[in-house]
N, C-alpha and C positions, 0 to 999 in steps of 0.2 A: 359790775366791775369789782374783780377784789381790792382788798383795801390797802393792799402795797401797792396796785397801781392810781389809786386814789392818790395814796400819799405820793407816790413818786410822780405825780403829771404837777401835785401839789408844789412842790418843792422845785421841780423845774419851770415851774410859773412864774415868770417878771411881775414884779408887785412895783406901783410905779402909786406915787401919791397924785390927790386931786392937779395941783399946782403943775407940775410936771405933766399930767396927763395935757392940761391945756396948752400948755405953748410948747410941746412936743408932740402933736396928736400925729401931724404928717409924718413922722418918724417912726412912730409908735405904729401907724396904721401899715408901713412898709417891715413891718419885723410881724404883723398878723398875718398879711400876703404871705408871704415865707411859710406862714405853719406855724410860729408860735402864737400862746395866747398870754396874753396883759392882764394883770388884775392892778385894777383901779382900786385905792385905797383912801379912807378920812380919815384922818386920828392916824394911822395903822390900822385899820380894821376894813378888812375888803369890803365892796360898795357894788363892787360892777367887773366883769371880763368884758376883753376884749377877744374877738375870737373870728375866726374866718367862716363869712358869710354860706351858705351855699352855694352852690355853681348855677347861675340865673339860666334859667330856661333862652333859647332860641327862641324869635318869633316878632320882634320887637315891641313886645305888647306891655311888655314890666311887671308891673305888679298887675295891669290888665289883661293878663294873660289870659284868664278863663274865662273870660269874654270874645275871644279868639273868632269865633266862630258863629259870633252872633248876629252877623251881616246875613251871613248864609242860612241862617236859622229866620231870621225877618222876610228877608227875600220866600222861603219856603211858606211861610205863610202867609203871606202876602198872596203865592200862587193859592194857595186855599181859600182864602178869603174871597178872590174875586172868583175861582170856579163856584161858591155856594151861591154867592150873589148873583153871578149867571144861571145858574139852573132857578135860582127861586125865582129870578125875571122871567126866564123861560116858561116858568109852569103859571104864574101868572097871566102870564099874557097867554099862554093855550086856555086856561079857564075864563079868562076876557074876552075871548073868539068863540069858547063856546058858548057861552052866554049870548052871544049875539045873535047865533044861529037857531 
């Protein structure tokens, strides 16, 4: 980013101190909605931005998101599991029958 739009996002940045940030936060968090960003200040000396989240994914998972699909991934193996365990029952038990014979 050049550095006049540095400075100008700088400059158009609400600087709000610690004190104010807390017993105004619900305020503060309805002007980030909007698009602008808050810097949070100690002394005067910034500390923290506020700034608008990214747009949450679909899906109702949250932050569990990329687990999504890990039902259907368990389910899947699950069918694997019991096809091996069937076949090695199977061949088992043919080499138990022929043993017999």
């Amino acid at each position: 980013m050049p550095a006049a739009r540095c400075l100008a996002n700088l400059l158009a940045m609400r600087q709000v101190n610690v004190h104010e940030a807390k017993t105004q936060l619900s305020r503060l968090l309805e002007e980030v909605e909007r698009g602008e960003e808050v810097t949070i200040a100690r002394n005067g000396v910034p500390v923290a931005v506020l700034s608008k989240a990214p747009a949450a994914t679909r899906g109702g998972f949250g932050m569990f998101s990329e687990y999504a699909g890990l039902a259907d991934q368990i389910a899947a193996l699950d069918d694997e599991v019991v096809r091996i365990v069937e076949t090695e029952a199977e061949e088992e038990h043919r080499d138990f029958l022929d043993g017999q014979r």
